[in-house]
C-alpha positions as CSV (number, residue, x, y, z in Angstrom):
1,X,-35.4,18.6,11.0
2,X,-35.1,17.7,15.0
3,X,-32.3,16.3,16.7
4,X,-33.1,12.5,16.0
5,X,-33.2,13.5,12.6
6,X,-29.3,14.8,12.3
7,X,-28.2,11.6,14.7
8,X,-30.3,9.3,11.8
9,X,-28.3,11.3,9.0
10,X,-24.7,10.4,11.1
11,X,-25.6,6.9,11.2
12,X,-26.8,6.5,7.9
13,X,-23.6,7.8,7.1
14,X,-21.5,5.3,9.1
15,X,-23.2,2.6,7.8
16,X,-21.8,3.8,4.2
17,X,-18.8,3.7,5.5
18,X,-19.0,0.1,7.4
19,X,-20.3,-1.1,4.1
20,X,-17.3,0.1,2.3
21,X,-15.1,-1.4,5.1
22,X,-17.1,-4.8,4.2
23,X,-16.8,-5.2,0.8
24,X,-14.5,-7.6,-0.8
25,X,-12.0,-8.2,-2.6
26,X,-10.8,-4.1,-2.5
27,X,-7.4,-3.4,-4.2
28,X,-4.9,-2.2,-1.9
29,X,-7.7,-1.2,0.6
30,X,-8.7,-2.5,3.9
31,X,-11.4,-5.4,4.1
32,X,-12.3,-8.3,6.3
33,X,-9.5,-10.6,4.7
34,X,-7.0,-8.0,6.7
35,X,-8.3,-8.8,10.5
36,X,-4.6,-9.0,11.3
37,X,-3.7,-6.2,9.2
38,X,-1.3,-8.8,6.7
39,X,-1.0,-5.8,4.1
40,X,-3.3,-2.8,4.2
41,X,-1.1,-1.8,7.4
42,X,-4.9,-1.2,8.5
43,X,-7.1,-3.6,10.9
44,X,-9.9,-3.9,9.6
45,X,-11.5,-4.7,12.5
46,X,-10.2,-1.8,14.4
47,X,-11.5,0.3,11.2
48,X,-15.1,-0.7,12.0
49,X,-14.5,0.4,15.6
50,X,-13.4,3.9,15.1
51,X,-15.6,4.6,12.4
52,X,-18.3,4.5,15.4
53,X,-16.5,7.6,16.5
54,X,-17.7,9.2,13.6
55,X,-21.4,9.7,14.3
56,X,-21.4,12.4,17.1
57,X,-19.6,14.8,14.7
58,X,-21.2,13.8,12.1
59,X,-24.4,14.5,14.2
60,X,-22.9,17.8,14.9
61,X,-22.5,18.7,11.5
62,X,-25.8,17.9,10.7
63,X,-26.9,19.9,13.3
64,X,-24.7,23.0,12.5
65,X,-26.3,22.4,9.2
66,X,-29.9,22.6,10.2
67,X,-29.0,25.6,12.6
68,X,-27.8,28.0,9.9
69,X,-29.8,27.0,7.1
70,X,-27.7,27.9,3.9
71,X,-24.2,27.3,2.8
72,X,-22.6,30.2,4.2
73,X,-19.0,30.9,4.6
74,X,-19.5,30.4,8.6
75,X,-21.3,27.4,8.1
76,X,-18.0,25.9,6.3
77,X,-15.8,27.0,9.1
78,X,-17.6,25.5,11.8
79,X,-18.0,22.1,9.8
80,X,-13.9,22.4,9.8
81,X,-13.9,23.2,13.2
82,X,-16.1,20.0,13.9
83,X,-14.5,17.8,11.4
84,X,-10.9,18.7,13.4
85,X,-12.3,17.8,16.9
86,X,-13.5,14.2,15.2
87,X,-10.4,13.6,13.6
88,X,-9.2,13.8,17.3
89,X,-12.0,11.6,18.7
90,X,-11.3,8.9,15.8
91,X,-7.4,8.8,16.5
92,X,-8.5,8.2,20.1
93,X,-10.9,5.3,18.6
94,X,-7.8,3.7,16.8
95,X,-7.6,6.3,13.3
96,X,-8.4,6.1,10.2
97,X,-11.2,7.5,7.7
98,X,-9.7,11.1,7.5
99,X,-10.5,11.3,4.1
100,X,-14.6,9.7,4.5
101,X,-15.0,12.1,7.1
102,X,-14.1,15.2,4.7
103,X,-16.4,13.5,2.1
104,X,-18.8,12.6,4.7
105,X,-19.5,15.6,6.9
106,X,-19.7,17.6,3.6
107,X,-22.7,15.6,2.5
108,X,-24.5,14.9,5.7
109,X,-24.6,18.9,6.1
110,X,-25.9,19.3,2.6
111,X,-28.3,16.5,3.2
112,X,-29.1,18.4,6.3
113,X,-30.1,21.6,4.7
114,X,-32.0,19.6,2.1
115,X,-33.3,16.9,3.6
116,X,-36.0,14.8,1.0
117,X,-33.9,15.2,-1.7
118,X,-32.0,13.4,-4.3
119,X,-27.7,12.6,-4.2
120,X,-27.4,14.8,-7.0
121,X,-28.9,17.7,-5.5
122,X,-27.1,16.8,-1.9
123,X,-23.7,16.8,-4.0
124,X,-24.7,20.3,-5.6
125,X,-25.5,21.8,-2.2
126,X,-22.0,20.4,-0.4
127,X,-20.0,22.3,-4.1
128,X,-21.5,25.4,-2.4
129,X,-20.3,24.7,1.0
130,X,-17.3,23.5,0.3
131,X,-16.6,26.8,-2.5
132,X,-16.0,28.8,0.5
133,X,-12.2,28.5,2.7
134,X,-12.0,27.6,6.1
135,X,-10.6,30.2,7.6
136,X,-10.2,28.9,10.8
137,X,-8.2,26.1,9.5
138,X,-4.4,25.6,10.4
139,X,-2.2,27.0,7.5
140,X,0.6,24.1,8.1
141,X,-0.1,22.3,4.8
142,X,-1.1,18.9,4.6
143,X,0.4,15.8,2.4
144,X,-2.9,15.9,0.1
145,X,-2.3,19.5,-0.4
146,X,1.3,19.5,-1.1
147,X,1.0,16.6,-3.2
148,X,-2.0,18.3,-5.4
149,X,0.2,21.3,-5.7
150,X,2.8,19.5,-7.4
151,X,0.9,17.6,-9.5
152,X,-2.3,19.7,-10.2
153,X,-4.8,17.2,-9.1
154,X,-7.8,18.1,-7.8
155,X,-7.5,16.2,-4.4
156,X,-10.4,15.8,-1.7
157,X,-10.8,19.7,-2.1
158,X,-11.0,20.1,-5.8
159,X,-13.1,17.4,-5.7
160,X,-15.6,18.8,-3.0
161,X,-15.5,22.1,-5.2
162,X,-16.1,20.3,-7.7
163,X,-19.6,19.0,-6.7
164,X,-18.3,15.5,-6.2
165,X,-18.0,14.3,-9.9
166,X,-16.5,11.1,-8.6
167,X,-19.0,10.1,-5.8
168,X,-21.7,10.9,-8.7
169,X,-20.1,8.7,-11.2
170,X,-20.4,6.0,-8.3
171,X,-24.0,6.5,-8.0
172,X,-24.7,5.7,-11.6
173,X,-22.3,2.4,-11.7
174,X,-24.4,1.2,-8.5
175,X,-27.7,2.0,-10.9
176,X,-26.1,0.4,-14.1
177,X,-25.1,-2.6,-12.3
178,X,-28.1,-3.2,-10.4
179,X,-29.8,-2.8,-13.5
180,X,-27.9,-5.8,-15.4
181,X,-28.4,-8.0,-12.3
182,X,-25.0,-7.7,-10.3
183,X,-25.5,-8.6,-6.9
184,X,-25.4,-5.5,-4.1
185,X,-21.6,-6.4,-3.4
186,X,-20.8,-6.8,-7.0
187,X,-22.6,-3.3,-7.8
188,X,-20.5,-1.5,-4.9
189,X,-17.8,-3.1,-6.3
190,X,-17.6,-1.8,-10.1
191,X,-18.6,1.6,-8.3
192,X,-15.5,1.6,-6.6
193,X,-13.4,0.6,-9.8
194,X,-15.2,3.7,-11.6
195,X,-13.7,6.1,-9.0
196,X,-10.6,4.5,-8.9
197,X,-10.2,4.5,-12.6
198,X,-10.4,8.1,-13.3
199,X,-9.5,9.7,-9.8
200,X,-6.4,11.4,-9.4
201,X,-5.6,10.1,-5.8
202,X,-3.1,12.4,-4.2
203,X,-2.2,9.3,-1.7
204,X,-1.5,7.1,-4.7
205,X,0.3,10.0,-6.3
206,X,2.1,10.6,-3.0
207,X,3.3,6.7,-2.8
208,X,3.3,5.5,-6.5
209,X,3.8,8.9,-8.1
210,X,2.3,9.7,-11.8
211,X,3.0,6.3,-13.2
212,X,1.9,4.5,-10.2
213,X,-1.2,6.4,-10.6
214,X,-1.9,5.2,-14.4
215,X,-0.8,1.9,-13.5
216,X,-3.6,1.7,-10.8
217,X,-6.1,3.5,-13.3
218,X,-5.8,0.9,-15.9
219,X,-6.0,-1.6,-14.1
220,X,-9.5,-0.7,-12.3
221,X,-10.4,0.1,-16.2
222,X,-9.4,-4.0,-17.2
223,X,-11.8,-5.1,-14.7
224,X,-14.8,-2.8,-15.5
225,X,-13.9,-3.8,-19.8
226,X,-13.6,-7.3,-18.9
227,X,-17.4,-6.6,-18.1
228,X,-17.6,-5.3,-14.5
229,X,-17.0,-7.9,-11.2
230,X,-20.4,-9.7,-12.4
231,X,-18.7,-11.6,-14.9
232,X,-16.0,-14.4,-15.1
233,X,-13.5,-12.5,-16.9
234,X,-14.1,-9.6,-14.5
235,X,-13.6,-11.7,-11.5
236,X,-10.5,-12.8,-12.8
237,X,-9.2,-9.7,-13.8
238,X,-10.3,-8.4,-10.1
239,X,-8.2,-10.9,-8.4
240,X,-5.1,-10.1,-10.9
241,X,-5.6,-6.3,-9.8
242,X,-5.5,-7.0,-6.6
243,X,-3.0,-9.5,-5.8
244,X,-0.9,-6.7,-7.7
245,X,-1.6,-3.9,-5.4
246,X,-1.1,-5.4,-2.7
247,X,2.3,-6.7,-3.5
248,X,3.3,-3.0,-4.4
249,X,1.4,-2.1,-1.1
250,X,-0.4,0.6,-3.2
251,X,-3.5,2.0,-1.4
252,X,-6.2,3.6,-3.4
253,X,-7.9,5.2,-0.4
254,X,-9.0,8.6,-2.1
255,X,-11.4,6.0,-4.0
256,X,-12.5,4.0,-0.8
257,X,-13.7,7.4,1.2
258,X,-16.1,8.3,-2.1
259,X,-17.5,4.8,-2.4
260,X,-18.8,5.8,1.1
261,X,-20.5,9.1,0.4
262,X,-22.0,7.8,-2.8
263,X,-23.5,4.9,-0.5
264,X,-24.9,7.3,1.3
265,X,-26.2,9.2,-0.9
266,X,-27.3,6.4,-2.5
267,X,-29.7,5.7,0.9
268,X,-31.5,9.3,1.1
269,X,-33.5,10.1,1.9
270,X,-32.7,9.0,5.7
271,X,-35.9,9.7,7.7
272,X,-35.3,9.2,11.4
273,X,-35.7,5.2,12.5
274,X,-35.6,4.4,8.8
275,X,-33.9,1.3,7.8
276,X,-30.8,2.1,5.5
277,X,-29.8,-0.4,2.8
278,X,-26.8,-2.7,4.2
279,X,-24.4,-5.0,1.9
């Protein structure tokens, strides 16, 4: 794999994440109805603008990837070490997408080590990455962590140890829609109701708490039983769920940040100057 090659994989990569930003209607999250931030707190605008901040580190990941050629224990700690200095470089972009670059750099480093494979396989790869600590990481902890610890849930950790479960179930929603004829938007859309209705989101469970949590659950279940956002009912059900979240000012965003790493997954293999699917 050559340099153009790890800079393909970054922008494949942001251009997950720019077609989460454009789907719509999301519940609770950020989309192009919120160019003056009226709820979300979040612009989406701006959101599309930092997330461009994204591909030299994500580049660098890649290329730390390709360098070392397994998934060693200093392979993880240099990813952290990168994935830290683009947190910085986003904030100076405007913020956001903490949690898609964790997600994110993750997979483009497993994709990196194996390129021409499938998501699955990707997802296995960035489990054995991410099995091993960062020790170079700052031991201040973080609201995810302190919020997993006092609930148990997995958070964006667990769920990288894990092997992605929920960015996998994503993958298959996109293929079962698609299937029964959804459009592209519709299919990303019942992908990201299937991670929202069974992920334990430690920001929800930081703002909502354990009810708030099962409140937001069901209701991303209602839509996907009243036959996903293809249908009527399901439509209608959609705009219920999501006029309610947003008068709570709940904001799923552990779900928003998988939808974008099962996107991309969903695009490899990335071959340098390849086209990527768009929304």
């Amino acid at each position: 794999m050559s340099s153009r090659e790890d800079e393909a994989l970054a922008h494949a990569a942001v251009t997950a994440l720019t077609g989460q930003l454009a789907l719509t209607p999301k519940p609770g999250l950020p989309d192009p109805r919120d160019l003056d931030a009226r709820t979300t707190r979040l612009d989406h605008s701006a959101l599309r603008w930092s997330a461009k901040a994204l591909v030299p580190g994500l580049a660098a990941m890649a290329a730390a990837a390709r360098r070392t050629g397994e998934p060693t224990p200093g392979l993880r700690s240099e990813l952290g070490a990168i994935g830290r200095c683009t947190e910085h470089s986003v904030g100076l972009a405007g913020g956001g997408h903490r949690g898609a670059l964790w997600a994110l750099g993750l997979l483009v480093a497993a994709a990196a080590l194996n390129p021409g494979t499938t998501g699955w396989e990707v997802a296995a790869t960035a489990k054995s990455i991410a099995r091993h600590p960062d020790k170079r990481a700052p031991r201040r902890p973080s609201r995810g962590s302190s919020v997993s610890a006092k609930y148990g849930a997995a958070g964006a950790r667990g769920e990288a140890r894990a092997g992605f479960p929920h960015v996998r179930r994503a993958l298959d929603a996109l293929a079962a829609a698609r299937k029964a004829g959804a459009t592209e938007a519709q299919a990303r859309l019942d992908a990201l109701l299937t991670v929202m209705s069974t992920l334990q989101d430690t920001e929800l469970l930081y703002t909502a708490g354990p009810l708030g949590l099962r409140h937001v659950q069901a209701g991303a279940r209602e839509v996907l039983e009243a036959g996903g956002t293809s249908t009527a009912a399901g439509a209608k059900a959609l705009a219920a769920f999501d006029e309610d979240l947003h008068t709570r000012a709940w904001s799923p965003r552990g779900s928003a940040g998988l939808l974008a790493g099962a996107l991309f997954l969903d695009a490899l293999p990335v071959q340098a100057g390849s086209p990527v699917r768009a929304a």
